[in-house]
N, C-alpha and C positions, 0 to 999 in steps of 0.2 A: 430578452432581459439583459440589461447591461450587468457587466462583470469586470471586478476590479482585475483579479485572477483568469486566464484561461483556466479550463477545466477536461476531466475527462469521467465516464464512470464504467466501472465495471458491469458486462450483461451478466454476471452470474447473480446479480442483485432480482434479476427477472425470472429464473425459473423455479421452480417446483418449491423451493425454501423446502427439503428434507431437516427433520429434526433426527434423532435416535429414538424418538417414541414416535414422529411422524414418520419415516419411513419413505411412506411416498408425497410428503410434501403435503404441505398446508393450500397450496394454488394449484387442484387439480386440473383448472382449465386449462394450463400450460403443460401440460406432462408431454404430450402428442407435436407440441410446437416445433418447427426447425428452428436453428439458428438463424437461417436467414428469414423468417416470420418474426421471430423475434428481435434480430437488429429492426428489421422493418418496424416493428409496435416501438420499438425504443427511441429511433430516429425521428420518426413521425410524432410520437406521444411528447419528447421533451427538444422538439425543434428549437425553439429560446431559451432553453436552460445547459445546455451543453454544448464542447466544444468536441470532443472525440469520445472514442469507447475505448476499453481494456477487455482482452480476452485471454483465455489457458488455451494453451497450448502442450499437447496436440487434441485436446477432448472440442474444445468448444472454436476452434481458429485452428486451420492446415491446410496442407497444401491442397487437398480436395475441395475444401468451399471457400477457399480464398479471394477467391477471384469473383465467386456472388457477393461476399461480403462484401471486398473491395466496391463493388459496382451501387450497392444501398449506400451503403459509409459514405463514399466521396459523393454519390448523386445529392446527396441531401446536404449537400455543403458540410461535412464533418470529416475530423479524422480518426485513425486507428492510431491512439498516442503511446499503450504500449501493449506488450505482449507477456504474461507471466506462465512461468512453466510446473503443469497440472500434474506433477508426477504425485502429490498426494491423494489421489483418486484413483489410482491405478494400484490395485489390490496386487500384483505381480510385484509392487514395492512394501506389502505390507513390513518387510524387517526393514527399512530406509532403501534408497535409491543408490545415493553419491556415497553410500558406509553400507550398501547389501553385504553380508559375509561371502555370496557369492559374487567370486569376479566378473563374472562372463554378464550378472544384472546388473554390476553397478557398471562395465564399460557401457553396455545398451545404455542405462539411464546417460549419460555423459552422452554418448553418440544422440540420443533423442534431442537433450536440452540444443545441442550444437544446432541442430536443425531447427530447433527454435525462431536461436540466436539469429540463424539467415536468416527465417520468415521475416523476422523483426526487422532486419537488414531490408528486406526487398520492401518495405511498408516505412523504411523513414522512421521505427519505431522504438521506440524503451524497451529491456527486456528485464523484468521481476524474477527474483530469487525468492522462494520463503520454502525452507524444505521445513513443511510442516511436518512429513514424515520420516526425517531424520532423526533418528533421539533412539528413546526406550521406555520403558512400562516399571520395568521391577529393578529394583538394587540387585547388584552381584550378575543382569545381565550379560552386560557392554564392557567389552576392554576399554575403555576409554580413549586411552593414546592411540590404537588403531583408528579408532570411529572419527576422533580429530583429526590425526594427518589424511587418513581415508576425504575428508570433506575439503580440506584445505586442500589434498591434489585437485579435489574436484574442482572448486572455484576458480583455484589457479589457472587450469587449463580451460576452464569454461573463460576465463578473462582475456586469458591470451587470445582464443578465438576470435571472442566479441572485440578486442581491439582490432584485429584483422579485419574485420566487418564495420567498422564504424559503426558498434552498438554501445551504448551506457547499457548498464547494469544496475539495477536498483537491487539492493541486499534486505532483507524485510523479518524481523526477529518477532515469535512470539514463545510466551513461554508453556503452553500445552496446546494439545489438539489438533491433530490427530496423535500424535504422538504424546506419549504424559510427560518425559522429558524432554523437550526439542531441545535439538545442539542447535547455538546460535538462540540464545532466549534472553541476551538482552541488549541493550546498545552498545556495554562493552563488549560481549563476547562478539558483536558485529566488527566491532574497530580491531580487535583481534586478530579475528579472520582477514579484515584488511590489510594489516601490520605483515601477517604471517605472509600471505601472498606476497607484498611488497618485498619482504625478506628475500622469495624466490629469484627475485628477479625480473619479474616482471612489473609494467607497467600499469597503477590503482589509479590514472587519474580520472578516467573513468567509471571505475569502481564505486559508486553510492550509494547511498544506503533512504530503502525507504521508510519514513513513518507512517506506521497504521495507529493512530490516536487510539484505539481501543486496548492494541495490543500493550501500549507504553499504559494504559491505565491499568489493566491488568496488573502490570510489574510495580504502581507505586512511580512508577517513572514522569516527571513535571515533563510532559510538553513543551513548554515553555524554553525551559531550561535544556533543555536537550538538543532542542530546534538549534540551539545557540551553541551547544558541544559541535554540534554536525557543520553547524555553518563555518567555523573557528578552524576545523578540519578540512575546508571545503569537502564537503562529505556529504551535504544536506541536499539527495537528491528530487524527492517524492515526496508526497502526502497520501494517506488514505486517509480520507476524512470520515466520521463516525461518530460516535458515542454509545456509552452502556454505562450498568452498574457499576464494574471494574471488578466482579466477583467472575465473570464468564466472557466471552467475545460477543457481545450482543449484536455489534455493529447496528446501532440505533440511530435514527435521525441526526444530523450534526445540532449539536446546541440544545438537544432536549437531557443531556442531563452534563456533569462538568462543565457547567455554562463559562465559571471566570474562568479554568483552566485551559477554553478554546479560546476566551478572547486577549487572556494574556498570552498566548501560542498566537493569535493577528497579528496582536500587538508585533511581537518580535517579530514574524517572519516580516513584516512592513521593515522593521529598525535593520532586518540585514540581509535588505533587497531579492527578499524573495522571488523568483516572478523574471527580474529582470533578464535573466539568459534562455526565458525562455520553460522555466518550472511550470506544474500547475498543482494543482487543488482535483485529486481525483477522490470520486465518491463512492466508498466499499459496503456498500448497504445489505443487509439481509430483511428486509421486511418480509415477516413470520405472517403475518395477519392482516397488513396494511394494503393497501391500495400501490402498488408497485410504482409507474409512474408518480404517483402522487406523493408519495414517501419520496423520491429524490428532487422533487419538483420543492418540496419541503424545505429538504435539507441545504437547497439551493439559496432557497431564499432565505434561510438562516442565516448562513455562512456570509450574503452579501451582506445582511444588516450587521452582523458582528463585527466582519471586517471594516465597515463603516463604523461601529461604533470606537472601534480599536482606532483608530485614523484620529478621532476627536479627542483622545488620551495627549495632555501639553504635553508632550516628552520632554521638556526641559525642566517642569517641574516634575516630573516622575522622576529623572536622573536625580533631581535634586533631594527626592525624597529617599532613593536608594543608596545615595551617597552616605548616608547617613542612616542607614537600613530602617528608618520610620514608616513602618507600615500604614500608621494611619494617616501622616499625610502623602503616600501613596494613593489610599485608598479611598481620599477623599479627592486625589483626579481623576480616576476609577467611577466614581459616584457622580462627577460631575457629567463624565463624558454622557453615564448613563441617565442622566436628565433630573438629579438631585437637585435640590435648590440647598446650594451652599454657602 
């Protein structure tokens, strides 16, 4: 399938889908499966719809199966595009990781992510931040100013690293779950932690930050608009593509629900060359019930028509209509691109 965008998807979209009422997972077929069975069904199953995979590290991608993975991944013509690190699964971080009160876990989690960062290094690849389990539960828990400077050394040092390594760093904000407060829950406290690093001294140019579309619905946050904070910043390094409600993280099909809100988020990543260094379109999907391949196979072909349909948006009369913030005749090139007879 042609694609405007490269692309990559995440294999945690393929196992078990655990809920808190499911437990063990909605797709018990898969409980038993390895990892390398499963890159195998994933490579195999979406051979034309994708470009590479994303994996956690160190649960699902390490230095022990690396080298099977490696061997499916590139035999099947695909790459490992990035690498994000899984320390919210790891019950030893139940109080945070990079903000544990104790010392001696949060240098492990730091010395862990670092080894990440190599893997990512030895694989050419991106390496994903999102400390879902950074934060707290109840008021009156968390010193606060410890828990931030606590996370900013961590960054800090995890950046300095990955500069040393030639890895980008994708920075990734949601605002609950696992954690009920996550530090880092929304795009500004992302640019923040940016800012603050930067302060140190060290060098952010690599520093990015990813969008997970669900997460920014979650927050009330315009995609759109944001794409366009981040790009402004050069900061616009990622995509999770998805959809939900915007009451929970559903990570649902792309384009099955905020339809205008992903095609005006096309729209723009088109207007400020998204793509062209090399960016992609990765797929963060949970299908709870669906048909696994099937559901990214979906969401794929969503995303190409959307992006096609955003492409047929005049932008010159869109500017023209934003110049002048007329939404309706905005929304009547909007309508046309979508096949309105106007």
């Amino acid at each position: 399938m042609e694609r405007k965008l490269k692309n990559s998807v995440g294999i945690w979209a393929f196992g078990p889908v655990a809920t808190r009422f499911v437990p063990g997972g909605y797709h018990t077929e898969v409980v038993e499966e390895s990892m390398e069975a499963k890159t195998e069904r994933v490579v195999k199953g979406l051979e034309d719809y994708i470009d590479g995979l994303e994996y956690h590290y160190p649960n699902e991608i390490n230095e022990k199966n690396v080298e099977a993975i490696k061997d499916i991944v590139y035999g099947n013509g695909k790459d490992i595009y990035c690498i994000a690190l899984g320390h919210h699964v790891n019950a030893r971080y139940a109080l945070g990781s990079f903000i544990n009160p104790d010392p001696d876990i949060r240098h492990e989690a730091i010395d862990v992510a670092k080894d990440g960062i190599d893997l990512a290094a030895s694989l050419n690849a991106n390496f994903i931040i999102w400390p879902g389990g950074e934060g707290y539960n109840y008021p009156f828990q968390t010193d606060y100013e410890k828990m931030w400077n606590d996370f900013i050394d961590a960054i800090a040092e995890l950046t300095e690293h990955a500069n040393q390594k030639g890895v980008t760093i994708f920075l990734e904000h949601k605002n609950s779950e696992p954690a009920m407060k996550i530090a880092m829950r929304n795009i500004g406290m992302v640019l923040y932690v940016i800012n603050k690093v930067k302060e140190k001294g060290i060098d952010t140019t690599s520093l990015k930050v990813n969008m997970d579309w669900q997460h920014l619905i979650m927050n009330g946050e315009n995609l759109a608009e944001y794409a366009r904070i981040l790009a402004m910043e050069n900061k616009l390094g990622h995509q999770h593509a998805n959809s939900g409600w915007g009451s929970f993280d559903d990570d649902n099909m792309v384009g099955a629900l905020c339809f205008m809100e992903t095609l005006e988020l096309a729209k723009e990543l088109q207007l400020v060359g998204y793509g062209k260094n090399g960016e992609r379109i990765g797929y963060d999907l949970f299908p709870y019930t669906e048909d696994q391949i099937e559901a990214v196979k979906e969401s794929v072909i969503h995303w190409e028509f959307i992006y096609d349909l955003a492409s047929k948006i005049d932008t010159d009369r869109l500017y023209e209509a934003k110049k002048h913030k007329d939404a309706v005749k905005a929304y009547r090139e909007v309508y046309k691109a979508l096949g309105a007879k106007i």
